[in-house]
GUFIFI-247142 format. One record per residue (C-alpha): residue in three letters; x negated, y negated, z. Coordinates in steps of 0.25 Angstrom, whole numbers, padded with zeros to 4 digits, always signed. Layout:
BEGIN
ALAXYZ
...
//
This chain:
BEGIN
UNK+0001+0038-0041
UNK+0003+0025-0035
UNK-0009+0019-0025
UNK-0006+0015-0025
UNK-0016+0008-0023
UNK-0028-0001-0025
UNK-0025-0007-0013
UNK-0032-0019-0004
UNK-0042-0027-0008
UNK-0045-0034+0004
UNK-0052-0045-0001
UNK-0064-0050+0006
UNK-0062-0052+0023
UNK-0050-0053+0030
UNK-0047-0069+0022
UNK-0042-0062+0010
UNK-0033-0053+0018
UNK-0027-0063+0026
UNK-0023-0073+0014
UNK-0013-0070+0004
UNK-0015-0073-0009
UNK-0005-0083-0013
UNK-0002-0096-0007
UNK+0010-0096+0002
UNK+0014-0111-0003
UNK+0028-0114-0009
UNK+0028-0107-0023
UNK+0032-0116-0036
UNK+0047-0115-0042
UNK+0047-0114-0056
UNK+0057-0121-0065
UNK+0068-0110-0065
UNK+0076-0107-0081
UNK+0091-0110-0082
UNK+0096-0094-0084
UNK+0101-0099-0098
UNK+0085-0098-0099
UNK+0082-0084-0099
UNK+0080-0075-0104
UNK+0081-0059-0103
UNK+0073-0050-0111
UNK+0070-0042-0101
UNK+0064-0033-0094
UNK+0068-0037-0082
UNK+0056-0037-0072
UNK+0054-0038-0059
UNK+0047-0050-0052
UNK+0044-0054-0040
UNK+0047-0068-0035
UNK+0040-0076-0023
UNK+0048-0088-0017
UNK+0045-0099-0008
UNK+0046-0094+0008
UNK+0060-0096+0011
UNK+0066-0096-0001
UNK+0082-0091+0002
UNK+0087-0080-0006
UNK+0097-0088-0013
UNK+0085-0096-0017
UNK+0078-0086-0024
UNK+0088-0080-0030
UNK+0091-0091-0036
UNK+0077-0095-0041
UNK+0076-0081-0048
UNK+0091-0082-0055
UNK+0085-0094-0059
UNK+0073-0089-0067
UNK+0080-0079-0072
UNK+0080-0067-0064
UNK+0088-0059-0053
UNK+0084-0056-0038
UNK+0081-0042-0034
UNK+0078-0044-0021
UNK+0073-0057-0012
UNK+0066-0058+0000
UNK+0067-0068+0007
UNK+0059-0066+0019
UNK+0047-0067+0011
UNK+0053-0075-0002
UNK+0052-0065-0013
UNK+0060-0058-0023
UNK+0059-0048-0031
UNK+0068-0052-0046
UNK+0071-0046-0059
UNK+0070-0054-0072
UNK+0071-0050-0089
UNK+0065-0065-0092
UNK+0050-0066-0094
UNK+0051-0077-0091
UNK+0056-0076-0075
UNK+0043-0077-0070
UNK+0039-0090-0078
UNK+0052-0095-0072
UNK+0050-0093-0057
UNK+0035-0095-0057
UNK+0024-0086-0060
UNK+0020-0088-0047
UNK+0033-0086-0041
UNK+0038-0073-0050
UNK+0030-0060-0055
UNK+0034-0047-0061
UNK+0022-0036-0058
UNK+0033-0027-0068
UNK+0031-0038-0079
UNK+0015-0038-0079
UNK+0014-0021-0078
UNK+0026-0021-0089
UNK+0019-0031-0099
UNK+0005-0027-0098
UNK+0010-0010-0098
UNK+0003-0010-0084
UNK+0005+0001-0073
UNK-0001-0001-0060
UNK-0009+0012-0059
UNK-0018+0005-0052
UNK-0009+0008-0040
UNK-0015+0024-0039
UNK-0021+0033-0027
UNK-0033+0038-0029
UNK-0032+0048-0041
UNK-0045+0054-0041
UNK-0038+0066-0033
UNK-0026+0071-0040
UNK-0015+0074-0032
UNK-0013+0087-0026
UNK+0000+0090-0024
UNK+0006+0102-0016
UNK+0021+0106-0015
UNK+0028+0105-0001
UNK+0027+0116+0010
UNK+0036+0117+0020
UNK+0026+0122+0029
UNK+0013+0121+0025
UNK+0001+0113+0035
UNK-0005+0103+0027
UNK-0010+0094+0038
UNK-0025+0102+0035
UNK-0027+0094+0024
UNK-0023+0081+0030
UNK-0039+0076+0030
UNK-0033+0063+0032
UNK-0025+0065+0044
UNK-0039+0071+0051
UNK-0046+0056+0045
UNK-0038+0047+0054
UNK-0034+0056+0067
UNK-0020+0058+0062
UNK-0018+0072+0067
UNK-0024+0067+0082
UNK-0014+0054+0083
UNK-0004+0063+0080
UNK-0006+0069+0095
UNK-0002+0057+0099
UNK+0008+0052+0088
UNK+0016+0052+0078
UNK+0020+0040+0077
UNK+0033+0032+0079
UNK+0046+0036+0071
UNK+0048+0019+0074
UNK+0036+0017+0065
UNK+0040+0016+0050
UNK+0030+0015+0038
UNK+0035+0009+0026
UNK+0027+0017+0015
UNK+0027+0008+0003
UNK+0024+0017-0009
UNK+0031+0024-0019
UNK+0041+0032-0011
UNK+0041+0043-0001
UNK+0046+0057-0004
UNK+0058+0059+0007
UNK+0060+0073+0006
UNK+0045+0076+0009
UNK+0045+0085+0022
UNK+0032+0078+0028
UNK+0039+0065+0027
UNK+0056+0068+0030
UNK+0054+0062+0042
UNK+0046+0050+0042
UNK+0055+0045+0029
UNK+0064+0036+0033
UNK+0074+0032+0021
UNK+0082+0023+0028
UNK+0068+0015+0028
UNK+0065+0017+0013
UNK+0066+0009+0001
UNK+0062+0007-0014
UNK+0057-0007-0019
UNK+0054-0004-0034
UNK+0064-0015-0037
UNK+0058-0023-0026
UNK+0070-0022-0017
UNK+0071-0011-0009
UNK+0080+0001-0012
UNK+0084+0011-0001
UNK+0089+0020-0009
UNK+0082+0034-0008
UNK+0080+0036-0024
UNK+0071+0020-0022
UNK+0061+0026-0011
UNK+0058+0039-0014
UNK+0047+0043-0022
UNK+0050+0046-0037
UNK+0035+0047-0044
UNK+0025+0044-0035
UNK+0022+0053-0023
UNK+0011+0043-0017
UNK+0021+0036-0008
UNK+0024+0050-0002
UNK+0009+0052+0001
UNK+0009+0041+0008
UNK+0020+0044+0016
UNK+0014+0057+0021
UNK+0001+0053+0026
UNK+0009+0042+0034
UNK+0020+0049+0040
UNK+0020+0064+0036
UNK+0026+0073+0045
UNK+0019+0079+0057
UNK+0027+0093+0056
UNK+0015+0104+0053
UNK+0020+0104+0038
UNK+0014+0097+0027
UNK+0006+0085+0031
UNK+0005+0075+0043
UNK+0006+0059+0041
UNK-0002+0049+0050
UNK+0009+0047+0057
UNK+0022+0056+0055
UNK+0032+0052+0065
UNK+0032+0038+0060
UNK+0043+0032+0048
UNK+0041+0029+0033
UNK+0049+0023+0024
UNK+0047+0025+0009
UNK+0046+0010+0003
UNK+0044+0013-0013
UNK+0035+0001-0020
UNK+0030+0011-0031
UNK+0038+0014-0044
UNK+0036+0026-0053
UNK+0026+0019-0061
UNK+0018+0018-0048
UNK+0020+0003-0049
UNK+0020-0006-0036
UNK+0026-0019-0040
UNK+0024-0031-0029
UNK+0039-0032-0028
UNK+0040-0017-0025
UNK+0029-0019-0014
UNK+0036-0034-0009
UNK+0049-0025-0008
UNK+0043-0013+0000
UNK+0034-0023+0012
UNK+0049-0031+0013
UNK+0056-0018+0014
UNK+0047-0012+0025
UNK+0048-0026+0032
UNK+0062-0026+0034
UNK+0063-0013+0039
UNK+0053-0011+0048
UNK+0042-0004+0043
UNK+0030-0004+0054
UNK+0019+0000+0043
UNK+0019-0001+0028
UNK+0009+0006+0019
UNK+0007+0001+0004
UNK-0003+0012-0004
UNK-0003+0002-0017
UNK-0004-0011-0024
UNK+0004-0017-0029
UNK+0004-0020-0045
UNK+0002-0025-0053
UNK-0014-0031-0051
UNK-0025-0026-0043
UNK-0025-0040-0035
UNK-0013-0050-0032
UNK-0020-0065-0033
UNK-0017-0078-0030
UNK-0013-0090-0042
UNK-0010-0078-0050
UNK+0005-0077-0052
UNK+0010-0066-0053
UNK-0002-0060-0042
UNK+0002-0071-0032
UNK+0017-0070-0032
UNK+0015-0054-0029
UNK+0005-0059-0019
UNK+0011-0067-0010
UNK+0026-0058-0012
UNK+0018-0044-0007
UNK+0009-0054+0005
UNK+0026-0059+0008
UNK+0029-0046+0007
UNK+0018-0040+0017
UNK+0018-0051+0026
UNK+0034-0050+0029
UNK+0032-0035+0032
UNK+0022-0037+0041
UNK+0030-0048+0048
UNK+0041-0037+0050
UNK+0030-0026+0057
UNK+0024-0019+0046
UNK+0011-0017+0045
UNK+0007-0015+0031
UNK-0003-0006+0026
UNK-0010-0003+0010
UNK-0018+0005+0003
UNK-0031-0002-0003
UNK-0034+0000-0017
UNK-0040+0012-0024
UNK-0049+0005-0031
UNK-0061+0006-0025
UNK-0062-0007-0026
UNK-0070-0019-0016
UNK-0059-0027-0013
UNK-0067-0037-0005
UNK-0068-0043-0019
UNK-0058-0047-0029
UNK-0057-0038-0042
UNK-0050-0035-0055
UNK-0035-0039-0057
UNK-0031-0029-0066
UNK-0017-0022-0068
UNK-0019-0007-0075
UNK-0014-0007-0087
UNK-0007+0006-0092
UNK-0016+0005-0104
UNK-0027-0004-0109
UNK-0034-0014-0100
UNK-0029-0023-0092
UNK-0031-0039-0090
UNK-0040-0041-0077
UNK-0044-0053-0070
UNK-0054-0054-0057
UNK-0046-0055-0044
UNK-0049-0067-0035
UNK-0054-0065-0019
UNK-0040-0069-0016
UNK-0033-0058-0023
UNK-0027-0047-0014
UNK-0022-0032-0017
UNK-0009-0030-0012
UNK-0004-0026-0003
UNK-0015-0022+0005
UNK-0022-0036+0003
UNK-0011-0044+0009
UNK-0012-0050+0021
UNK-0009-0040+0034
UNK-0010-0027+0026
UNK-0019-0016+0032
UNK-0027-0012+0021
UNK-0033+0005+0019
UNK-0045+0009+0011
UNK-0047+0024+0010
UNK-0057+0035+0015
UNK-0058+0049+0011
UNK-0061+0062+0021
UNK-0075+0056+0024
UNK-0070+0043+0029
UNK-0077+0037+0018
UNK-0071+0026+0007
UNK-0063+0033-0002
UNK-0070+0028-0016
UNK-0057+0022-0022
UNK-0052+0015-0011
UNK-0054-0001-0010
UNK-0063-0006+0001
UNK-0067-0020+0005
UNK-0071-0028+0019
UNK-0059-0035+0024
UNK-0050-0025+0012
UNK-0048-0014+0021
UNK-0043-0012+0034
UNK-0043+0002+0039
UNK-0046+0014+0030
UNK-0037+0028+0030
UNK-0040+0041+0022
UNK-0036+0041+0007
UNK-0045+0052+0001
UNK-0057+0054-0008
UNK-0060+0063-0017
UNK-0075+0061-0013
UNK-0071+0065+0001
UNK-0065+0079+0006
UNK-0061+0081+0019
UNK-0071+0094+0026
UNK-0061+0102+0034
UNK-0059+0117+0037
UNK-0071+0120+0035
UNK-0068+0119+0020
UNK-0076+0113+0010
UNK-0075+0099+0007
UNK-0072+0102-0005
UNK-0060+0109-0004
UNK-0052+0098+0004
UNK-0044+0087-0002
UNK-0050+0074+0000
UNK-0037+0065-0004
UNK-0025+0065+0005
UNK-0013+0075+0007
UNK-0001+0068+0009
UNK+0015+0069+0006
UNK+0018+0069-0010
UNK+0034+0070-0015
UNK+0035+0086-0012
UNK+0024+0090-0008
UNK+0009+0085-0003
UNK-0002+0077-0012
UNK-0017+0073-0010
UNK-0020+0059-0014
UNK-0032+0050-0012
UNK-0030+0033-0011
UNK-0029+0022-0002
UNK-0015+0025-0003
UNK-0017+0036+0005
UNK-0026+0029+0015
UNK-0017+0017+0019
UNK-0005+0026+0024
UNK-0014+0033+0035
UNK-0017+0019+0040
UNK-0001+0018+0037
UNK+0000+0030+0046
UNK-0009+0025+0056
UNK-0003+0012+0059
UNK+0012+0019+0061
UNK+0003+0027+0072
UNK-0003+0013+0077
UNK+0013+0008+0075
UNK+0019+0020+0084
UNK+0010+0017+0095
UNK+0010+0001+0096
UNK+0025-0001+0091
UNK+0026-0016+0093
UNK+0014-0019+0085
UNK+0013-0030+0076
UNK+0006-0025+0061
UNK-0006-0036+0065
UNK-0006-0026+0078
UNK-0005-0014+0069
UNK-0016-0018+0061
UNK-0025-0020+0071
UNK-0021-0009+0079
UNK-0024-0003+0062
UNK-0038-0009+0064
UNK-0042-0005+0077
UNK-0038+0009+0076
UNK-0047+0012+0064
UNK-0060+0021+0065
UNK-0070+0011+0059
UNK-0078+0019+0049
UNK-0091+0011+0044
UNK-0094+0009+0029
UNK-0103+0021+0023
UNK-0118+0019+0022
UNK-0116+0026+0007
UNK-0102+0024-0001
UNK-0108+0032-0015
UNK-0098+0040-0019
UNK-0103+0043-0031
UNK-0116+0046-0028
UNK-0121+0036-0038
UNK-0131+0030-0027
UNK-0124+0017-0028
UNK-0113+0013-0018
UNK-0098+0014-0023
UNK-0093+0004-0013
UNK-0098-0006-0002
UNK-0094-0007+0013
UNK-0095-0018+0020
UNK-0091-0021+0036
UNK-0093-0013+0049
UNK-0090-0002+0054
UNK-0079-0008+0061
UNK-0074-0015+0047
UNK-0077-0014+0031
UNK-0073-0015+0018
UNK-0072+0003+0019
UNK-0064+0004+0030
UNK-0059-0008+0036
UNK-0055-0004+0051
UNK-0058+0011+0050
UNK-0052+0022+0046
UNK-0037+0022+0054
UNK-0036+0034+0066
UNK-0023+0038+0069
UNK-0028+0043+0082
UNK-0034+0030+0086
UNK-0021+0022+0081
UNK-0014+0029+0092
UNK-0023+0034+0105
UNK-0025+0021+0107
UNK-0040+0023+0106
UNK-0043+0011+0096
UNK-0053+0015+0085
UNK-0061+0028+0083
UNK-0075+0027+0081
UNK-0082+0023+0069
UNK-0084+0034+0058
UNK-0099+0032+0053
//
């Protein structure tokens, strides 16, 4: 099940944040063949193309005929398109720096991108739907971040719409009938965006349906309640069956929310098909610099953008292993420069989450790092269950219980983290409506309980520490902010205290 994710590596301070990773100067035109010159073998592929700024549509359609390909969709406002080819040789034709298939890399090498996973050292526990039955008990999460308090006070706004980029969102789910909109909803697995019903709903994958429910389930005594259940979702679909999230898929979902007026955006995944995107490396920089086009046009329209860090466990403070999993055998790695960026979370304007479990502790697969994380939100842990009712602790499920495809599931990942600070900034949205996402972050920021970095992080019990923290109470590389408050995002009260 799609992560889906690995998700931010924040590289070291805020500079690596800020810059994106390629250059935005004028990009070289490569000598284009005469159509008698190709050739059609096939497959045909998908690439995706970055243009010069500006360049009209007429333009780039041309330049793609040209080289031996057809247009599927361009956008202009950001100068990239999304094209077909069967010639091999199409990316050779526009420039390698200019044209990449993420479909052609995963197809010649047998790779699937697995890599993109939630936490799968909790099985999912699955239970059928009940018309009536309470499930709110088991909400551990809820409890973590003051949901059920802020809900005295709201709801949220109907006005608010959260585009949930994932791999579809189960319609006919009673916990989330009435947050769906479908007018607002769309498929992007050809890269162009497909209202059709059968293009966004989910078909393999109930992940995108989880992290709907912990956003906006419904606050009706049934089932479970969402962080913030009177707000909007829309169901944008940038996962295919084979749980793969290729850049044009993701490029199609951040324009697709842009242009209709999503206020918040969560992305629970990677996107494929390496662990990094870096700079002067071809294909890397040209899906680089088409997702930083991408994000920075939605956020330009109003939405704030929120992703799920990586599941890896992993420093990101320091560059690592660029390494595609292979579906057998091993694959070609290659150490990752300081100036390589996980995306989408890495980009420039996204609020990035790391994950805690019931003890408000790192969750031991999710990705940490001083200037990686922003705020941190409950994900789960198998080494942490939740002590309520009196119970033993024992006895209580320590991953999350959300919305699955016919009934509810429990799942652990920083897939699950990021759409309760999703939920919490559609609670920050609500109440300060004319907010800019820079105002929406800090609002974010300041409304987090700061929660200091643990005196012992050995979870194995090994004597030796299994990750380092570094900051203030006030910030590091754990918890970023704090721990996001639902009730603080909307009494007006600022930040809680600190959690020792």
């Amino acid at each position: 099940m799609p992560l889906l994710g690995r998700a931010s590596v924040a590289a070291l301070g805020a500079t690596l944040l800020a810059v994106g990773c390629v250059s935005a100067a004028p990009v070289a035109v490569a000598e284009e063949p005469a159509l008698g010159g190709c050739v059609q073998p096939g497959p045909v592929l998908r690439y995706l193309v970055v243009f010069d700024p500006g360049t009209a549509d007429e333009d780039a359609d041309r330049q793609i005929t040209a080289a031996c390909g057809g247009t599927v969709v361009y956008y202009p406002e950001i100068a990239v398109a999304v094209a077909t080819s069967p010639d091999p040789g199409f990316g050779d034709h526009l420039g390698r720096d200019r044209a990449y298939s993420a479909q052609a890399e995963i197809d010649q090498d047998q790779r699937k991108a697995r890599r993109n996973r939630v936490d799968e050292t909790m099985p999912p526990a699955v239970t059928p739907l009940s018309a009536e039955t309470d499930r709110r008990g088991e909400q551990w999460d809820m409890d973590l971040i003051k949901a059920p308090q802020a809900h005295r006070i709201t709801e949220g706004d109907p006005r608010v719409v959260v585009g949930v980029l994932d791999s579809g969102v189960d319609p006919h789910h009673p916990d989330l009938q009435r947050a769906l909109d479908p007018a607002l909803s769309a498929g992007c697995l050809t890269g162009r965006a497909d209202t059709a019903a059968t293009a966004w709903e989910p078909t393999s994958s109930p992940h995108g349906t989880h992290v709907a429910g912990i956003i906006a389930a419904a606050d009706d005594g049934k089932g479970i309640t969402g962080v913030a259940p009177s707000v909007r979702i829309a169901s944008v679909k940038v996962v295919d069956d084979e749980g793969h999230i290729y850049p044009e898929y993701a490029v199609c979902g951040y324009m697709w929310a842009a242009e209709h007026g999503m206020t918040v955006t969560n992305s629970s995944f990677v996107v494929d098909p390496w662990e990094y995107g870096c700079p002067g490396h071809g294909g890397q920089s040209v899906v680089t610099e088409a997702m930083r086009r991408a994000v920075a046009y939605a956020t330009a329209r109003g939405a704030l953008n929120i992703a799920a860090l990586t599941n890896r466990g992993s420093d990101l403070t320091h560059a690592g292993i660029d390494s595609p999993t292979p579906e057998g055998g091993s694959a070609q790695s290659t150490e990752a420069s300081d100036d390589c960026a996980i995306l989408p979370a890495q980009l420039p304007g996204v609020i990035a989450v790391s994950s805690v479990g019931a003890d408000q502790v790192k969750a031991g697969y999710s990705s940490y790092g001083l200037g990686a994380v922003d705020v941190t939100a409950p994900g789960g842990d198998t080494r942490q269950h939740p002590k309520r009712n009196d119970q033993s602790a024992a006895d209580e499920q320590p991953c999350v219980l959300s919305t699955v495809p016919n009934g509810y599931g429990y799942y652990c990942g920083t897939s699950m983290a990021a759409p309760h600070a999703t939920g919490v900034a559609a609670l920050l949205a609500s109440v300060h409506p004319d907010s800019t996402p820079a105002q929406l972050t800090g609002l974010l920021d300041q409304q987090a309980q700061p929660v200091q970095c643990p005196d012992d992080y050995d979870l194995n019990n090994t004597g030796a520490q299994d990750a380092y923290c570094s900051g203030y109470v006030s910030y590091n590389g754990f918890y970023g902010h704090g721990l996001v408050n639902a009730l603080a995002a909307v009494d007006g009260t600022g930040a809680a205290t600190p959690h020792p």
